[in-house]
N, C-alpha and C positions, 0 to 999 in steps of 0.2 A: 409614553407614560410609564413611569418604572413601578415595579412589583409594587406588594402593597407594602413590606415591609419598609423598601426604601423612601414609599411617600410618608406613612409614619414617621419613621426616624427626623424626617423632615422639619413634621410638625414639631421637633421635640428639640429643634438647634438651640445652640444659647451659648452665652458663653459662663455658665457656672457648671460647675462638676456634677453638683446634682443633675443637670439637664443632662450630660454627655453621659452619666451611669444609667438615668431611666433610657436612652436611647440605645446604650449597648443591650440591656435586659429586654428592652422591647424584640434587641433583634433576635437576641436567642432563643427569646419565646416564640419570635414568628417564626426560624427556621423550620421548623415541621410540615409549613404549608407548600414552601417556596419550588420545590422540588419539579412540580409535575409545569408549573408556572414558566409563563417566558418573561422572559427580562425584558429591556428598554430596546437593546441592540439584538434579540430574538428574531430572525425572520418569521414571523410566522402570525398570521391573521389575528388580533386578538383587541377586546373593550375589556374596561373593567368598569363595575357598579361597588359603588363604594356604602360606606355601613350608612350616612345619612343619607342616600341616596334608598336603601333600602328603609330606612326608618318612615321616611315622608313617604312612601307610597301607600294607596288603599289600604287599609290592614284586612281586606276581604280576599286581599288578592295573595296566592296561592304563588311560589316563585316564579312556575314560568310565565304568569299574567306580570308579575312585577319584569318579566327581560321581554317583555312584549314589541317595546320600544327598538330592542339592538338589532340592529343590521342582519336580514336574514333569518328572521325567527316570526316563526307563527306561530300562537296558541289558540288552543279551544276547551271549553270545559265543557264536563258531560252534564252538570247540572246547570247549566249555564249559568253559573256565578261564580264564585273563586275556592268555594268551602267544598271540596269533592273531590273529583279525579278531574285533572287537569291533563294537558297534553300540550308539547311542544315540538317542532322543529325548526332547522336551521340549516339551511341552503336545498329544505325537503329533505334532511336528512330526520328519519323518525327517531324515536325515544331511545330505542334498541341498540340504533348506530352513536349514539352519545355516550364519553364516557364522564360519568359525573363522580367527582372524590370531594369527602369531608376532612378535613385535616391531614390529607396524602393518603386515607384511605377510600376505595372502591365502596359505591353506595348502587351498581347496577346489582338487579338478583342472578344472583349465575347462573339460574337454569335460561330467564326468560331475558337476559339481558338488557331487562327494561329497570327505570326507577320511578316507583309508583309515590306521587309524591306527596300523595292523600298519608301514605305510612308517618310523613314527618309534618302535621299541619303546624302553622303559625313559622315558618321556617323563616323568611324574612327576617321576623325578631331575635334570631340567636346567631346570627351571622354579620360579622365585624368584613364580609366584602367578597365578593365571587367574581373571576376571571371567568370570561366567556371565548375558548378559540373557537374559528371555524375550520374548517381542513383536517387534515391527519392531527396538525398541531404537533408537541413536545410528547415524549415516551409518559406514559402512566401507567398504571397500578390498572388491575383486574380486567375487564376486557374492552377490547381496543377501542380506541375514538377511530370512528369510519367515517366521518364527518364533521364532528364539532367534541369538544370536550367541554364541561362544566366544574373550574376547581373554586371550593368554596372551602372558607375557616370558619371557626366559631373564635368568639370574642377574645382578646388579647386578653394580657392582663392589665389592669386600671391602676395609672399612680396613685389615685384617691379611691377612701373608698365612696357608692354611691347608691343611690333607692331609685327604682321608678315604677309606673303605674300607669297600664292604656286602660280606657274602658271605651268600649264601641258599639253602638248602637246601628242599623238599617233594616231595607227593604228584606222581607219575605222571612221574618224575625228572625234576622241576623245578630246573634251576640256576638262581643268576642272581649274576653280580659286577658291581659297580658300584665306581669307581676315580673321585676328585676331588680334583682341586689349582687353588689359587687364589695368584698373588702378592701379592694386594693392590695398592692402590694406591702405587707409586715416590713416590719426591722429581722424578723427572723428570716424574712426571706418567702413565708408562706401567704397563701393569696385563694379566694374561690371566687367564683361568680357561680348565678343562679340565676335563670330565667324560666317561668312557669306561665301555660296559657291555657286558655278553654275555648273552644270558638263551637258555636251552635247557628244551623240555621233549618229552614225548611225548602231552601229552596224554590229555586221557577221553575221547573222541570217538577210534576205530581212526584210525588215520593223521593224526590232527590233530595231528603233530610239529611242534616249530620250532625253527629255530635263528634268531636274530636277533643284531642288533651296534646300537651307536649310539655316536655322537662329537659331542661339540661341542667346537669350540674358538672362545676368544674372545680377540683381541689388541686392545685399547685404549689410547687419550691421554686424557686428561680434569687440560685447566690450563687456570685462570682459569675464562674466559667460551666456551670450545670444547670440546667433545667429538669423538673421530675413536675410530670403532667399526668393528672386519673381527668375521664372525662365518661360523663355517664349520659346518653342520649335517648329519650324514652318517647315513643311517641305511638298513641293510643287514638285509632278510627273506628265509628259505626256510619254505614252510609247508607240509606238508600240505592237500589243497583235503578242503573243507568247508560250498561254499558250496549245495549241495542240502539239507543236511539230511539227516532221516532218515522214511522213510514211516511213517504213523502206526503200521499196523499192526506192522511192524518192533521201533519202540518200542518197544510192551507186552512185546515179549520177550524183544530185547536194545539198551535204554539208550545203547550204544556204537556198535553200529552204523553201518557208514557205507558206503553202495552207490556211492560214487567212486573208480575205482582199482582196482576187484577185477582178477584174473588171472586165479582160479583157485580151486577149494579145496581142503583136502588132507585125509588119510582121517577126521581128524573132523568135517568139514561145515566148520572153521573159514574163513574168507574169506581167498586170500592177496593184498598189494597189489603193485600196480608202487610201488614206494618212490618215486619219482620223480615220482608222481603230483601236481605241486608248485606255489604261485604262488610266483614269483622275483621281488623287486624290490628294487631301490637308486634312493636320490632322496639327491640332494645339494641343499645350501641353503649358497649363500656371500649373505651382506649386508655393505652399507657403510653405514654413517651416518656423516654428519654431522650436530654441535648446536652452533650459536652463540647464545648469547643476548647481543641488543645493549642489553638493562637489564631489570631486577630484572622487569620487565611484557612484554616483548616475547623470545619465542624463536621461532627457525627452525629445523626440522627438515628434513632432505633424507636419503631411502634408497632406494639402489640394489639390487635381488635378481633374482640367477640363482639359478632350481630348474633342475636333469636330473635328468630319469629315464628311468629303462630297467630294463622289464621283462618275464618272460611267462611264461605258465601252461603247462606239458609234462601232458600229460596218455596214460591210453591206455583204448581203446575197441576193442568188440568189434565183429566183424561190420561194417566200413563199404566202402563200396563205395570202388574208387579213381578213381571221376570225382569223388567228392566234396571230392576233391584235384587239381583241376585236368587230370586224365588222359581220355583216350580210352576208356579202359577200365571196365566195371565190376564186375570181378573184387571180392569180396566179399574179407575178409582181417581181422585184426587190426591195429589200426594206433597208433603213437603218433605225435602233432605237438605243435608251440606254437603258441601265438597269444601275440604279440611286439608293444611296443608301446615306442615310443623319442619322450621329448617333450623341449620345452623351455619356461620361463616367466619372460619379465623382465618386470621390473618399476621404475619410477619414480616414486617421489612425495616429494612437496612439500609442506611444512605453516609456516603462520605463529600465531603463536599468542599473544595478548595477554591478560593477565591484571590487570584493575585495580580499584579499589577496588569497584566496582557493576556493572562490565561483565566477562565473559570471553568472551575471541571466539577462535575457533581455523577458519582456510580452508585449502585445501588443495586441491591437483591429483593424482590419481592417474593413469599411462598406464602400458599392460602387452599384451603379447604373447604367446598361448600358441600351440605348435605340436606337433600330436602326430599320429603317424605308428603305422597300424597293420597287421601283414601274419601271414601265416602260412608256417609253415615246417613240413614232411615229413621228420620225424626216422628214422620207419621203416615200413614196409608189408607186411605177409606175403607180398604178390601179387609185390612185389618183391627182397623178401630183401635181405640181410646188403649184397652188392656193390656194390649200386646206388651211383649217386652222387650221394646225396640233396645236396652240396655246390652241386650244377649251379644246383638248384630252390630253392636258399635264400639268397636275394638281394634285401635291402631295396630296395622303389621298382624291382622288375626283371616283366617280364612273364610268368614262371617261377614266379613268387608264385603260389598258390593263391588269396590276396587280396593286393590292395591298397589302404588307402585313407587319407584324412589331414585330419586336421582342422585351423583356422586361426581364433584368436579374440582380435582386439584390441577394447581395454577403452581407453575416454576418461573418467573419474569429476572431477566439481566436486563441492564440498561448500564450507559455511557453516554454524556449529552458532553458536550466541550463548545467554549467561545474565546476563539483566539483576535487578543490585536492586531491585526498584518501591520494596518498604519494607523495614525492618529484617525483615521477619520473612515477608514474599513476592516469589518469584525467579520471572520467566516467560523461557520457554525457546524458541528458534525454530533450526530444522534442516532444512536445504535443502540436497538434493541433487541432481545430472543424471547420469544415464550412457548410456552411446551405447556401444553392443555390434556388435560387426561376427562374423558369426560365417560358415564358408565352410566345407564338406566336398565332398570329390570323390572319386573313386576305384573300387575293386569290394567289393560285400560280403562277407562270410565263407562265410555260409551258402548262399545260391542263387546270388552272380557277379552280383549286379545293381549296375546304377551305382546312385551313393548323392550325384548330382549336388545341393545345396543352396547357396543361398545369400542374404543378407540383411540386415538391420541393425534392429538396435533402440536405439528412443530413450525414457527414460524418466525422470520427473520424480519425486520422491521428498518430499514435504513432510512434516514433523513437526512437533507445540508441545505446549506444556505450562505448568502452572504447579506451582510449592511453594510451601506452606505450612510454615513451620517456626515454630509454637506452645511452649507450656511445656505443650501437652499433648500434644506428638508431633507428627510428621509428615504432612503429608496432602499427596497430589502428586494430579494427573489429567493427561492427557498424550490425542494424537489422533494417529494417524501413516496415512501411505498409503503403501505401495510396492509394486513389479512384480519378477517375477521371468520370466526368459527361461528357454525347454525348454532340456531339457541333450540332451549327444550322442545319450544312448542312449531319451531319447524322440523326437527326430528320426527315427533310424536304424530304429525301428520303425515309426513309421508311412510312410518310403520303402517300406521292403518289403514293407507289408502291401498299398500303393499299387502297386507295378510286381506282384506277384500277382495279387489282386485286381480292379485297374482301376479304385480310388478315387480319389479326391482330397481325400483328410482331409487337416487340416490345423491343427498345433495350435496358441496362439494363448498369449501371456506369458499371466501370472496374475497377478490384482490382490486386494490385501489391504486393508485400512483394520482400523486396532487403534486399538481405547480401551482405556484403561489408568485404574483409579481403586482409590491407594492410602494405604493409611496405615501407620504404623510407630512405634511408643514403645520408649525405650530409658532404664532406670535403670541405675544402677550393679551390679546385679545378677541383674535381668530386663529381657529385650526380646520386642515380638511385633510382627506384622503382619499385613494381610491387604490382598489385592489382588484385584478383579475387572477380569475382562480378558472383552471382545466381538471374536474377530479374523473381521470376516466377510469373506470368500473370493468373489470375480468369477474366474470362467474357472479356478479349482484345477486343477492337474495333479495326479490324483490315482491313486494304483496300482491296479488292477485287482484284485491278487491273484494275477495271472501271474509270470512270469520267461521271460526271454528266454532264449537258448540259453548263453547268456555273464554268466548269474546278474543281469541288468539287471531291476528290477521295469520293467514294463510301464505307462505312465499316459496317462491321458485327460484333456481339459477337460472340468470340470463347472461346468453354468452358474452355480451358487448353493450354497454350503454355509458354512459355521461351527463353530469352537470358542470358546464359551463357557464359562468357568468363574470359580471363586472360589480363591486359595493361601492357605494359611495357615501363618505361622510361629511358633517362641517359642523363646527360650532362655533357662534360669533357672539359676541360681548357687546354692544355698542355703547352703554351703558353702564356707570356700574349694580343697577337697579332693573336691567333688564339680560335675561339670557336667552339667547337664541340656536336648535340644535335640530337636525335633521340627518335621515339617512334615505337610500334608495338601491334599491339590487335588483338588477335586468339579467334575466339569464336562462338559457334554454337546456330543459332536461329531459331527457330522448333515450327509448329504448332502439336497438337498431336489432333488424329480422326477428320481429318478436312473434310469437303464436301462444292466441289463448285457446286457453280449452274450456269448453261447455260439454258438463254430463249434458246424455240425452236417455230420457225414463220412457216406458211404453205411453202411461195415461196419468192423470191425476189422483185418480184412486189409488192403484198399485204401487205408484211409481217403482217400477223395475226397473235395474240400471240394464241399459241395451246397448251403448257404446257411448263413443264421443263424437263433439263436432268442432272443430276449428278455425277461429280468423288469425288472418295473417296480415303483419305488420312489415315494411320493409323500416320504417321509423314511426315512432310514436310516443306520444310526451308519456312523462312518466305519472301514474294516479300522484296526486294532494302534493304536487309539485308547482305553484305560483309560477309565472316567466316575471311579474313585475309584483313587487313588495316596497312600498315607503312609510316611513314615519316623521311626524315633526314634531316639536316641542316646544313651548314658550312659557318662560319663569320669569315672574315681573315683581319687583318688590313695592308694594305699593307705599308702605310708610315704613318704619323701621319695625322690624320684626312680623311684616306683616305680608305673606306671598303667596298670590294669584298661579297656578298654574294651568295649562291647557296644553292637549297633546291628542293628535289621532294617528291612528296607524290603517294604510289601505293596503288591501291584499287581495291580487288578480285572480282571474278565473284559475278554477281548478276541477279538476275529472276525477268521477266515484273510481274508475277503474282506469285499466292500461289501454283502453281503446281508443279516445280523444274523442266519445263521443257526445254531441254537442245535447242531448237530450237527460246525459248522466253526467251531469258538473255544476260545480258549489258558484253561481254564479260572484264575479265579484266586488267586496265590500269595501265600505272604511266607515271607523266607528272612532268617535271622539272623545274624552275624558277631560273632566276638570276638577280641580282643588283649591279652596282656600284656607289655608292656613294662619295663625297667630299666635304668638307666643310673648308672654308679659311675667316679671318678675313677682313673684308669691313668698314671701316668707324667705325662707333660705334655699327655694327651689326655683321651677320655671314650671308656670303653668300653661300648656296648651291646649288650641282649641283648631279643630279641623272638620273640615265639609269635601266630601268628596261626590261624585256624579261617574258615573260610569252610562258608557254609550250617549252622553248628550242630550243626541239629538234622537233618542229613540231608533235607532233604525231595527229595522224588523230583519236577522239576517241569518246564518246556520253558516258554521266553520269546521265542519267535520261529515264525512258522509262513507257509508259501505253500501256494497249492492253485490247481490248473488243473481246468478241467473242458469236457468234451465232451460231445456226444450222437450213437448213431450209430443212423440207422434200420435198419439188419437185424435188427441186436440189439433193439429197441426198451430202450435201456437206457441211463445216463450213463457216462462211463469218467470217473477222476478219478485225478490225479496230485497227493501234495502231500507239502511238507517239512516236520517239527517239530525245533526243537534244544533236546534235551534237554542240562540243565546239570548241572555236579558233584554229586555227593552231599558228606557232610562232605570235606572236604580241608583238609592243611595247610601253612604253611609254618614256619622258623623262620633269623631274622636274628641275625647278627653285625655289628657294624659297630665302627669305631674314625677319630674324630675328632681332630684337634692343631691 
């Protein structure tokens, strides 16, 4: 399937001049995406979801529920329904090891190398198409894909111009409005689009409320041989926290359940919360592009992007002492604080890009600076009451802080990707890349006031190749890739502290991958399948424990040796032209080799004094929230003209809270089904539709997400164990309004 640009162009054949000028402007306009993208003839694992494809889905659903379906991805959300913090991976590869770009630009945060994708809700609706690879994939922007990359655009520009309108209604009073206007492309050449939304709900999980916002706007030029793109992305959450989960025991009794935030209860046992119990954030996204292309073979591309954000988690807790807040004292009390967090991320980069009969060559410079600053602030304290003046002690960057501390990471990236014609019918592929990481923390911690003094720099060489095969009997690629990925903040940040406790001197160390990729793919005009085997073996994996840090961070370690190996498998079949049929499935084993975990061990339950450690010992062992079997299928039926039925479930195998395999700590496994009816009929000078959506079917009662700590104390001679499961919706539903012109 070729990039998205070329399937556009597609749309847009004809044989008058006007078709063939909207199609060159189309392409200039996409050029900014195409970059980090594989082509037709790209070795390398990859679906794409196209803009109706994302339009027809749930509007509840949160992006990685909408790629729920592709080959090798599981999601879960923490409120279990789509309006929250959502999570995905892809061949078990987590959030972290993903690298996701919006218009060629990095959307991970560069300390935690995660993208939270609660910061962007209603995303779905401002996206014209997102490439999914799995593997190393193509060279990108900000920090490395270790397993899967995520490139997505925002809406092209429109021949016409256009209006439209969702309004959605469901379970657990779910709103959600979504508002679009487009001018289309002027005679002068100028053009915006604008899309605005609001989604509200209360969620299934107590207190997993939200209220969220989103905006884009886009003012563009696009004449001749130049494009001049401003693009403003704003996107505004309050949530309910949910990021503990629920103890398992809890669970079995009450599904809903949620131990953050309690107060209090009231005369029927029911739990009451501080409402406020909340994560806050806003991140803005403004982008500039420029595109000149100086002939029909040769385009530059150049974009500038500022993200801010500013955010933080109000939370309230029982019983804490007030030295644990910076005081003399330690008067015991109920207390509510935040932990605040205010960053900034530019970004520059530079793309040349030649396109010619046998050759395509695309180079590029990326340079970027992140800066994030984190402290806490003393909202209220028992010990101190109502009068105080908590204003004194809440002073960014002030020594009044209970913490402070600030992270600093500039990115230097080169890249060179090349796809040459050998023969008519074999294309070899070479992708080189360098980046140089400068990464700097200083400050005091949160928890104990210890300095969290770090600093360093990483250099790292990134080579890829491959060759296609494109036969009259299908495709056949093979592709080799090697790259590193650097620890992020909050594996640093732990093992400082475990180090100034302690008296260690751990020390953790990038992580190198090398991915083979060997696949094949047929397509007739009716049916397509594939199947692709992938070897990704792992030097130095940073890999999760199974812990969580105080501040919901998993906890990871180097492991000298591990792998995922598996088999994908695709198909879609047409039999009909009123009926489509589409499935995938991925067998695959993922194993740490000579692995040792470690369990503190505390004197008693009261005390807990740390006294040493205890250790098991793995010679192999699967890896935590890694599936060995994942399928999905799908079925679109059009029942009358403009009128279609769809159904789809997705099953996902057993999986272990931790790196143990053991059979008493694992997500037993599920499959959850979904369906839609949709219709749509001509209104006036628009299209008005009407849609029913069902998620989980069939009710199934089931939890996709799990952590678990564990300790051992000798008084007791016994383990203590601490762990979260997120149980997900039963049936729920929604139902859409929309109106198009």
């Amino acid at each position: 399937m070729r990039g998205l640009f070329l399937t556009l162009a597609a749309l847009t054949l004809g044989g008058t001049l006007m078709a063939q000028e909207a199609e060159k402007s189309e392409r200039l306009d996409s050029a900014v995406v195409s970059a980090s993208r594989a082509g037709k003839f790209t070795p390398v694992t990859y679906t794409m979801v196209g803009k109706e494809q994302l339009r027809q889905s749930n509007p509840i659903n949160s992006l990685p529920m909408t790629l729920a379906l592709q080959p090798s991805v599981v999601v879960t959300h923490e409120g279990g329904t789509g309006i929250g913090y959502s999570k995905l991976t892809i061949r078990g590869s987590k959030g972290s090891q993903i690298n996701v770009t919006l218009n060629g630009i990095t959307l991970n945060d560069g300390e935690s190398q995660e993208v939270f994708w609660v910061n962007i809700p209603a995303l779905t609706s401002l996206l014209s198409g997102v490439q999914v690879q799995r593997g190393l994939g193509t060279s990108a922007n900000g920090a490395g894909a270790f397993g899967a990359s995520i490139n997505m655009n925002t809406a092209f520009v429109d021949t016409k111009p256009s209006m439209g309108a969702d309004f959605s209604l469901g379970s657990y009073d779910t709103r959600i409005a979504t508002v679009n206007a487009s001018s289309g492309k002027l005679n002068n050449g100028l053009y915006f689009n604008l899309v605005w939304s609001a989604n509200t709900t209360e969620g299934y999980i107590n207190n997993a409320w939200g209220n969220a916002h989103s905006l884009l706007a886009t003012l563009g030029w696009l004449k001749g041989d130049n494009s001049l793109r401003l693009t403003y992305l704003r996107g505004d959450q309050r949530t309910g926290i949910t990021w503990t989960g629920i103890p398992y025991a809890s669970m079995l009794e009450d599904r809903t359940y949620n131990p953050e935030g309690i107060m209090s209860y009231d005369a029927s046992g029911k739990p009451v919360y501080y409402r406020n119990h909340t994560d806050n954030y806003v991140q803005q996204h403004l982008q500039l592009n420029y595109t000149h292309r100086f002939a029909d073979a040769l385009t530059w591309i150049t974009t500038l992007n500022y993200t801010d954000g500013y955010g933080y988690n109000e939370r309230f807790k029982k019983n804490k002492k007030l030295s644990a807040y910076g005081f003399a004292e330690k008067t015991k009390g109920n207390v509510i604080f935040r932990k605040t967090m205010d960053n900034g991320y530019w970004v520059g980069n530079s793309e040349l890009r030649y396109k010619g009969t046998r050759l395509d060559l695309v180079g590029g410079v990326n340079v970027s600076r992140y800066s994030g600053d984190h402290y806490g602030e003393l909202i209220w304290h028992q010990a101190l009451g109502e009068d105080y003046d908590y204003k004194s002690i809440n002073k960014p960057n002030s020594d009044n802080n209970w913490y402070f501390n600030r992270g600093r990471k500039n990115e230097l990236n080169f890249f060179a990707r090349g796809e040459y014609l050998l023969f008519d019918w074999l294309t070899a592929f070479a992708d080189l890349q360098y980046r140089r990481v400068n990464f700097d923390i200083a400050g005091v911690d949160d928890e104990d006031k210890l300095p969290m003094g770090f600093k360093t720099t990483w250099k790292f060489f990134n080579p890829r190749g491959g060759v296609t095969a494109n036969t009259k009997f299908g495709k056949f690629y093979a592709s080799v890739a090697y790259g590193h990925r650097e620890p992020s903040r909050s594996d640093i940040k732990e093992v400082i502290e475990s180090n100034n406790l302690e008296g260690n001197d751990r020390k953790l160390k990038p992580e190198k991958m090398t991915d083979i990729e060997v696949g094949y793919q047929f397509e007739s005009k009716s049916f397509s399948a594939g199947v692709n085997l992938y070897l990704m073996e792992y030097r130095d994996m940073l890999l999760e424990t199974g812990e969580l840090s105080s501040s919901g961070y998993a906890i990871k370690d180097n492991v000298d040796k591990s792998y995922r190996r598996g088999v994908e498998f695709t198909a879609a079949w047409q039999p009909i032209n009123a009926l489509t049929l589409s499935g995938n499935a991925t067998v695959s084993t993922n194993k740490i080799l000579n692995y040792k975990k470690f369990y503190e061990v505390y004197d008693n339950m009261d005390d807990w004094h740390l006294v040493g450690q205890q250790t098991e010992e793995f010679k192999k062992v699967t890896m935590l929230l890694s599936p060995s079997f994942t399928a999905a299928g799908s079925a679109s039926w059009t029942l009358i003209k403009n009128t279609v039925l769809s159904v789809d479930a997705k099953y996902v195998g057993k999986q272990y809270w931790d790196n143990t395999q053991n059979a008493d700590r694992c997500i037993p496994a599920y499959w959850v089904a979904n369906a839609s009816l949709s219709h749509e009929f001509t209104l006036g000078p628009g299209t008005l539709g009407l849609g029913i959506y069902v998620n989980n079917l069939l009710g199934k009662k089931y939890y996709a997400d799990a952590w678990v700590y564990r300790a051992y104390f000798q008084q007791e001679a016994s383990w203590y164990q601490e762990e979260g499961v997120f149980p997900q919706a039963p049936r729920n539903f929604m139902v859409k309004l929309s109106y198009r012109f």
